[in-house]
C-alpha positions, -999 to 999 in steps of 0.1 A, spaced: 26 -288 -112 0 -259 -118 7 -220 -123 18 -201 -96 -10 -182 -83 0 -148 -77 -20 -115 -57 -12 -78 -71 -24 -50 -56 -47 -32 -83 -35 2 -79 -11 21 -104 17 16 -76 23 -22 -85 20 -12 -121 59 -24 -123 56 -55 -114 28 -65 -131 49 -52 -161 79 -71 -155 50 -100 -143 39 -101 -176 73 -95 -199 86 -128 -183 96 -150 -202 85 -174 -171 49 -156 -174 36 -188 -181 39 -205 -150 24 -173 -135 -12 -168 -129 -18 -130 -124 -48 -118 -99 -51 -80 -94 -68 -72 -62 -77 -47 -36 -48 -43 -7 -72 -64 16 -84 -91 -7 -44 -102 -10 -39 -114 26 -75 -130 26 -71 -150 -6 -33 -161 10 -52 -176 43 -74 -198 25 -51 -208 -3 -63 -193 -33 -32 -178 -39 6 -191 -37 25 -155 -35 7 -120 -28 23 -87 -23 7 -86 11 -4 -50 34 22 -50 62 -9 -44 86 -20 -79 73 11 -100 82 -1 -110 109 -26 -126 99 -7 -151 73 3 -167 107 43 -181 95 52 -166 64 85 -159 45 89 -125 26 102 -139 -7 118 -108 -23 137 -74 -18 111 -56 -36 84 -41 -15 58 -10 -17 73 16 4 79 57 2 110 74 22 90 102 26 59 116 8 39 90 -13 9 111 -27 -11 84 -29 -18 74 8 -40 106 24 -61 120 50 -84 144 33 -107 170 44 -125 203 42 -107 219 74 -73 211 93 -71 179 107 -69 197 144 -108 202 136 -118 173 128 -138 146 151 -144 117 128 -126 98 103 -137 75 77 -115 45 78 -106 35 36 -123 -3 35 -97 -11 7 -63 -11 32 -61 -21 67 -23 -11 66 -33 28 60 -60 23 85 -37 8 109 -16 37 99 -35 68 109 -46 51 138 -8 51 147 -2 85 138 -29 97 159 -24 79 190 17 84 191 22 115 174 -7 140 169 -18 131 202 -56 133 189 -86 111 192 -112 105 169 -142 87 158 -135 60 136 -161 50 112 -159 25 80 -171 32 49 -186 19 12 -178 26 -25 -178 66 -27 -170 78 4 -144 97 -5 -168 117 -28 -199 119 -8 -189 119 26 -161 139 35 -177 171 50 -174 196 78 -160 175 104 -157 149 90 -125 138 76 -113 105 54 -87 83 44 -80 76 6 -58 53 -8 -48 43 -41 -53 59 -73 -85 74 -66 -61 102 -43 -56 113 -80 -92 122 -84 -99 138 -53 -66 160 -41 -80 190 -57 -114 185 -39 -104 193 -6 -82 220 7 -67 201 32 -48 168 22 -23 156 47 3 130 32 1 99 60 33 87 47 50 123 49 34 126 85 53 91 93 86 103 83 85 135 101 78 118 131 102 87 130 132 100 100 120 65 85 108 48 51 71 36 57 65 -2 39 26 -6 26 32 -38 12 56 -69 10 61 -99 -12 55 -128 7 41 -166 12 26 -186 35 46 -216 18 80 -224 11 86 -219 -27 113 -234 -50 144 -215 -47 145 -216 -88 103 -204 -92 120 -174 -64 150 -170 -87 126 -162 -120 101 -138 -98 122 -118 -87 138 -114 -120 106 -107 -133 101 -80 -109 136 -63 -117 124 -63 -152 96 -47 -145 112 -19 -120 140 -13 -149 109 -7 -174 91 23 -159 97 43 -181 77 20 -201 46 16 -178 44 54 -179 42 56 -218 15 25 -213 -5 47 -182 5 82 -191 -36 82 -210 -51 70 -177 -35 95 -152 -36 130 -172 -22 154 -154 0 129 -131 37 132 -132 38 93 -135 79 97 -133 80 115 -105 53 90 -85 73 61 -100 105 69 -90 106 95 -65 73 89 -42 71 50 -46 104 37 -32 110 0 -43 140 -16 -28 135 -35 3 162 -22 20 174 -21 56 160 15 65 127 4 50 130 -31 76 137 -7 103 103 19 95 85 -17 90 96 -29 121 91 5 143 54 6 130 45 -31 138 58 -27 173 36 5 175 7 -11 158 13 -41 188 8 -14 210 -27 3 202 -54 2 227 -84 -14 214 -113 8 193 -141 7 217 -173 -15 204 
């Protein structure tokens, strides 16, 4: 049998994992691919990948699919890395750029301003650099990832989407799951998810490895107190709450 092809996310978030990933001593019937939120679910449809730690907003479109471990990307409050940013309060602006690395965050704000802030907007996508050259007047964006670290000081006003989720629903919000298209060998589950303990129990590793990348980021304080890890049952709940709200969108307009 060949490796086990498996999807990262490519963002400081899943540094953990890919940590414990790689400290296996079952790496080697692992083969690691670090991609963008969106690429994970796409390279799951057409088989390219066995396991990928798949946006929520893309479940759907695994078609069946079994969520293979208790380890997820989520945040029980604010998550500093998920953002609506902007020159002026988000009550003033009419458009927002829509991040073209995640459709779970764009599926997010579209959620939060439909059922919560009760505001419409113009929804535009965008291209490498938006969130440097485009945000302006208006005109507001979403950023994701780590390149929130390079812009929060930018604009003045930067409003935390998973923050904004909690105060409206009291619940954890899940960005991404582990999860498979395929049924996988209860032993190959046994060893991943080992590997991913090892890797959650080593952050204070990852931040001794990172700490030269992010200057000026509190990397314990993101690791351990705005990423939130464990698949547990509130997280299920907020999961659960937001696809049946995301079900319930009306259609963007063409």
């Amino acid at each position: 049998m060949g490796k086990f092809k498996i999807s990262l996310i490519s963002y400081l978030n899943s540094r953990p994992f890919l940590y414990g990933l790689e400290k296996s001593p079952d790496k080697g019937e692992m083969e690691l691919i670090l991609d963008y939120p969106s690429q994970t679910a796409a390279k799951m449809v057409s088989g390219q990948v066995n396991i990928g730690l798949v946006p929520v907003g893309s479940l759907s479109d695994l078609g069946e699919y079994q969520i293979v471990s208790d380890y997820c990307i989520g945040a029980d409050g604010p998550v500093r890395s998920v953002v609506l940013a902007g020159e002026l309060p988000m009550e003033l602006l009419d458009t927002i750029l829509l991040d073209y690395q995640s459709r779970s965050t764009v599926l997010l704000i579209r959620v939060l301003a439909h059922f919560f802030w009760k505001k419409e907007f113009d929804w535009q996508p965008t291209s490498a650099n938006y969130e440097t050259e485009s945000i302006r007047g208006k005109t507001g964006g979403v950023v994701i990832g780590d390149r929130v670290f390079r812009i929060e000081n930018r604009y003045r006003f930067i409003y935390d989407l998973s923050a904004e989720w909690h105060k409206y629903t009291g619940l954890p919000f899940v960005f991404a799951v582990w999860a498979s298209r395929e049924t996988q060998e209860e032993g190959f589950l046994q060893k991943f998810n080992k590997a991913l303990t090892l890797g959650i129990s080593g952050i204070s590793e990852v931040e001794n490895t990172e700490k030269s990348n992010f200057p000026g980021v509190d990397l314990n304080e993101y690791f351990t107190r705005n990423i939130s890890y464990s698949f547990d049952d509130r997280k299920k709940e907020g999961m659960a709450l937001f696809l049946e709200l995301v079900r319930k969108l009306p259609a963007l307009p063409e």
